[in-house]
C-alpha positions in Angstrom: -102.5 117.5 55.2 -104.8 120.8 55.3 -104.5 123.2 57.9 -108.8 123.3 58.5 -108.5 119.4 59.1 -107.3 120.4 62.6 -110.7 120.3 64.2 -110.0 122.6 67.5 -112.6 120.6 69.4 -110.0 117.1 68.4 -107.3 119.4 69.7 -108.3 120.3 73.0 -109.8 116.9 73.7 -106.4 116.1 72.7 -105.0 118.0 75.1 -107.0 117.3 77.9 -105.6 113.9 77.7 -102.0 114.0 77.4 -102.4 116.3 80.5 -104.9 114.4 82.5 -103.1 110.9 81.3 -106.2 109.5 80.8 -109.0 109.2 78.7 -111.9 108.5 81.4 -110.0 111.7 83.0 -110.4 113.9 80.4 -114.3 113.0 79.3 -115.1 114.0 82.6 -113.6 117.2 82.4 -114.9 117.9 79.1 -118.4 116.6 79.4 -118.1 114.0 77.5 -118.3 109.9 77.6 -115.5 107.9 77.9 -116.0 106.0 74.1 -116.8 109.4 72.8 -113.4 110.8 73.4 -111.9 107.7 72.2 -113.6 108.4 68.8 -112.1 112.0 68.9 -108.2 110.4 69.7 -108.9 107.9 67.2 -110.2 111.0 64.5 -107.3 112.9 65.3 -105.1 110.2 64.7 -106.5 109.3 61.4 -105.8 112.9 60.4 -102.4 113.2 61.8 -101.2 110.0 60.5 -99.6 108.6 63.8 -100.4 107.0 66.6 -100.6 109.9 69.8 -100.9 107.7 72.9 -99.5 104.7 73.9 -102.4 102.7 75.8 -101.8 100.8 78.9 -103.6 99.1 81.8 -103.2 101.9 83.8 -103.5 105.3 81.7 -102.4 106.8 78.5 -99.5 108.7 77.4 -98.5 110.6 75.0 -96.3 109.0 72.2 -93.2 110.6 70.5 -95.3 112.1 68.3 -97.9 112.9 70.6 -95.1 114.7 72.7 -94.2 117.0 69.6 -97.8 117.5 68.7 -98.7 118.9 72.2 -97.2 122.1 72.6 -98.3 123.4 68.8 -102.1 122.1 69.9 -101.9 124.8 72.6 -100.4 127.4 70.9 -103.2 127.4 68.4 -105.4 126.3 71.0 -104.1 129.7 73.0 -104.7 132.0 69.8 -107.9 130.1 68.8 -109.5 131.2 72.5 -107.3 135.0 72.1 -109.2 135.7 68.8 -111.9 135.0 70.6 -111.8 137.3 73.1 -110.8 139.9 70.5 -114.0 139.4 68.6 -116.1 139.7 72.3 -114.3 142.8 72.8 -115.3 144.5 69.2 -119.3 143.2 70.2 -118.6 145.1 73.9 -117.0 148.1 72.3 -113.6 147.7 74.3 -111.9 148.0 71.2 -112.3 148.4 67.2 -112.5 151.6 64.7 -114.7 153.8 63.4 -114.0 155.4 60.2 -116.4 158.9 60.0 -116.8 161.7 57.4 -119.2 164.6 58.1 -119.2 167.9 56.5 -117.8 170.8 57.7 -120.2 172.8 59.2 -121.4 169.4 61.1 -117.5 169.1 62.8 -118.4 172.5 64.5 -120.8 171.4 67.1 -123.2 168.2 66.6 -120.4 165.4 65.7 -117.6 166.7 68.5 -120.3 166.3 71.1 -121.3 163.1 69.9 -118.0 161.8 70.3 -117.9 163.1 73.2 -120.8 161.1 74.5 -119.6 158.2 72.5 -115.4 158.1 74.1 -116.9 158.6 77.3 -118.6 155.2 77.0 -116.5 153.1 74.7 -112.9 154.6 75.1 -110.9 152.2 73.4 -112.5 152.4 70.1 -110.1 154.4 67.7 -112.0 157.2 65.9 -110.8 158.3 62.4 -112.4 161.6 61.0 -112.5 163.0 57.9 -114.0 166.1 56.9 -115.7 166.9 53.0 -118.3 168.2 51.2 -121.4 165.6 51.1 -120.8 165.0 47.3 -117.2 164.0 48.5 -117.9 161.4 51.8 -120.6 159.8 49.8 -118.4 158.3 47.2 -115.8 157.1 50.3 -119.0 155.8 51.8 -120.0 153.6 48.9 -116.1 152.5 48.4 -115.8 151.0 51.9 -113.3 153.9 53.0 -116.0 155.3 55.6 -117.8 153.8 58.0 -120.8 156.0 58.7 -120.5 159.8 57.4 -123.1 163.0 58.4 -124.3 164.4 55.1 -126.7 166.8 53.9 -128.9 168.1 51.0 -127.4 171.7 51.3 -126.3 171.5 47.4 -128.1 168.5 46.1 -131.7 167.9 46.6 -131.7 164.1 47.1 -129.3 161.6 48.5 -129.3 158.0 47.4 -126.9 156.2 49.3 -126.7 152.8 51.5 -128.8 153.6 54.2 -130.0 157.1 55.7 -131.2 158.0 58.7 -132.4 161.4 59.4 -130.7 163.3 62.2 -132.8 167.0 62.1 -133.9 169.7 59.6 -131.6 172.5 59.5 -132.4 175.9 58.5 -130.2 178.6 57.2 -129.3 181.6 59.4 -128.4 184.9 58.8 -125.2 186.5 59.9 -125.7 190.4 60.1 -123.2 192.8 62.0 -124.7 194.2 65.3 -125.0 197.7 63.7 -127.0 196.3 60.8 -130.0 197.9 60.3 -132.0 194.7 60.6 -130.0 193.4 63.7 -132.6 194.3 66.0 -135.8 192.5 64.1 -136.4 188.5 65.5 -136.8 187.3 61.2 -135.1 189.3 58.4 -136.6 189.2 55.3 -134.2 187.8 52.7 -135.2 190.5 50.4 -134.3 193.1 52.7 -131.0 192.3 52.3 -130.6 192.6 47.9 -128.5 195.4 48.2 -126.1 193.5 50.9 -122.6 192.1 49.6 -122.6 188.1 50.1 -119.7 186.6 51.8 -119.8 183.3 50.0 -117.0 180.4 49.1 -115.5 180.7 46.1 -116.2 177.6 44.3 -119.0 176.9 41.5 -121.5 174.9 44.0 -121.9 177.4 46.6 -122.3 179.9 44.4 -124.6 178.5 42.2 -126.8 177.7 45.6 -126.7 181.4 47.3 -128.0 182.4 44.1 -130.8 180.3 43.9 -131.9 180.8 47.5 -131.8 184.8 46.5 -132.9 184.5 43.3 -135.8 182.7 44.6 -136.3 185.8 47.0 -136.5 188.2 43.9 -132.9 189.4 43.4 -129.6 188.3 42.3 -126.7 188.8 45.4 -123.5 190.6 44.8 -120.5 188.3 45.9 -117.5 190.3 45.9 -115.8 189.1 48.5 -115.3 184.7 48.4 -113.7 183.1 51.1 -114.6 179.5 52.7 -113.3 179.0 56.2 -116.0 180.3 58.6 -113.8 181.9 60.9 -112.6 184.4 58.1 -116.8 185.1 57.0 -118.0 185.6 60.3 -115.2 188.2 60.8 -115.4 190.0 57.6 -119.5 189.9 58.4 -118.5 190.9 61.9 -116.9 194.1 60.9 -119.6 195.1 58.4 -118.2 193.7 55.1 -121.5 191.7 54.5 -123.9 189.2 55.4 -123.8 185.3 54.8 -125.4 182.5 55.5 -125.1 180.3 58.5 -126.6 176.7 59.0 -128.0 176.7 62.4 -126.6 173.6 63.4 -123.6 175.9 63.6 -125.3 178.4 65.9 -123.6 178.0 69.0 -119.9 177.5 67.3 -120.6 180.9 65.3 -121.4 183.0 68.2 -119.0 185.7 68.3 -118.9 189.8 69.2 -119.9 192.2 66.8 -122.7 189.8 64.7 -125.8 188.3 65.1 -127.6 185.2 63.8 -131.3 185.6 62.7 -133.8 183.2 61.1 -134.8 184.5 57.7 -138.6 185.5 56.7 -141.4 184.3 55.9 -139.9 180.5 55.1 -136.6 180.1 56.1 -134.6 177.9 53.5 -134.0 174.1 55.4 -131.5 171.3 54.6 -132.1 167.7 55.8 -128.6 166.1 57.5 -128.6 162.3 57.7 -126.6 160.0 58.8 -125.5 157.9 56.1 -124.6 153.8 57.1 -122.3 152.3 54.9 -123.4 148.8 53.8 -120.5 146.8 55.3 -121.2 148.6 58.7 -124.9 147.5 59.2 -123.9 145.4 61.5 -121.2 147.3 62.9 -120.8 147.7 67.0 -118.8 151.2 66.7 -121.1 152.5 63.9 -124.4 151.3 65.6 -123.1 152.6 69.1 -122.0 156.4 67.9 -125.5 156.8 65.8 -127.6 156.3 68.7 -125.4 159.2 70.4 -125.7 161.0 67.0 -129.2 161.2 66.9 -129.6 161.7 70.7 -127.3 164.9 70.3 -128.7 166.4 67.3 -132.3 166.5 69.1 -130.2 168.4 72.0 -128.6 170.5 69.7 -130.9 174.4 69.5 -132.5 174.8 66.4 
């Protein structure tokens, strides 16, 4: 016989009988008619192939068969009503995983405080992070390996991905040591700073982009010294090796001695940062539960 001819509801009508000894017994407990449980006895017995109960004038019992059925009944019965609860406790957020990505620059302030906000309410969801480069999470996105990644158009000027919700424009900053010249003004001029060396990672994209914000600016920047971790930029800028760029959703994790951040004049370049849904999360609890406290924290965040 198949195992999905095992109708649960025949099972615990089945039960309720061979513990109740009766048949009127156990439709009352289960809301149901006397003749309709018979039915469901008679169905089960049909599928099983032997008889379950012996009738008598004064009850049922269980048969032989019946006797050896019973305790496997419950035990699927038991992990019928445990998966159960397992599913109620992914749709409450007691439990489950999220799988995020989010690029670097997005781990240093807006997606730690949004899991902040998010394990304070739902602690038994397991968080898995992974960090990248947008051109990197999107592909993971679109595989099924992430569940919901923060992404931006810092290097590419369109995103087409499953779904995207925008989170907040970001512009770019300026990092200048304190002594600098321009530290004092409120907006520094991008072309003010031609002659400046560029602290810039070394790798083709980030290049390629720091020369088209300057070159858009009127001049082509020197960049003599490439590094990528911002810890190591903001200290080479901090003791008056050169100047680089800062997204201000970085702001607050970049403020250091010896450097200051400054919006650049007269149009500060701007990146959009989404929050990109995987398809197969839609309809996820964990993913639908963190990007409300996404959003919610990148409209608190200082722009």
């Amino acid at each position: 016989m198949r195992a999905e001819a095992l109708d649960p509801v025949l099972l615990r009508t089945f039960v309720a009988v061979a513990e109740l000894g009766s048949f009127t017994a156990a439709a009352a407990a289960g809301g149901y008619t006397q003749s309709a449980v018979s039915r469901q006895i008679a169905t089960l017995e049909d599928v099983c192939g032997v008889e379950l109960f012996a009738r008598g004038a004064r009850g049922v019992r269980p048969t032989p068969a019946g006797e050896y059925l019973l305790p496997h009944a419950r035990g699927l019965l038991d992990r019928l009503a445990g998966t159960a609860r397992a599913i109620e406790g992914l749709r409450r957020l007691d439990t489950g995983t999220l799988r995020l990505g989010a690029f670097p620059t997005a781990n240093a302030a807006l997606v730690p405080r949004a899991l902040a906000r998010f394990r304070a309410r739902h602690p038994g969801v397991e968080v898995a992070l992974r960090e990248g480069t947008t051109e990197r999470l999107l592909p993971k996105l679109e595989a099924g390996d992430l569940d919901l990644a923060v992404v931006s158009t810092h290097k590419v000027t369109s995103i087409d991905a499953a779904d995207l919700v925008p989170l907040r424009e970001d512009a770019l900053l300026v990092a200048l040591p304190t002594g600098h010249r321009l530290a004092a003004r409120r907006r520094v001029p991008l072309a003010g700073l031609a002659d400046e060396p560029w602290i810039v990672a070394d790798d083709p994209e980030a290049v390629a982009a720091l020369r088209a914000r300057c070159e858009a600016a009127g001049f082509t920047p020197a960049t003599p010294l490439r590094v990528a971790e911002w810890i190591s930029k903001l200290g080479l800028v901090a003791e008056g090796f050169g100047v680089t760029f800062v997204p201000a959703l970085a702001a607050d994790a970049a403020a250091r001695d010896g450097l200051v951040l400054r919006p650049i004049a007269p149009d500060p370049p701007r990146r959009t940062v989404y929050a990109a849904v995987a398809r197969h999360a839609r309809r996820s609890p964990p993913a639908a539960a963190f990007l409300t406290d996404l959003k919610e924290t990148a409209a608190a965040l200082r722009t």
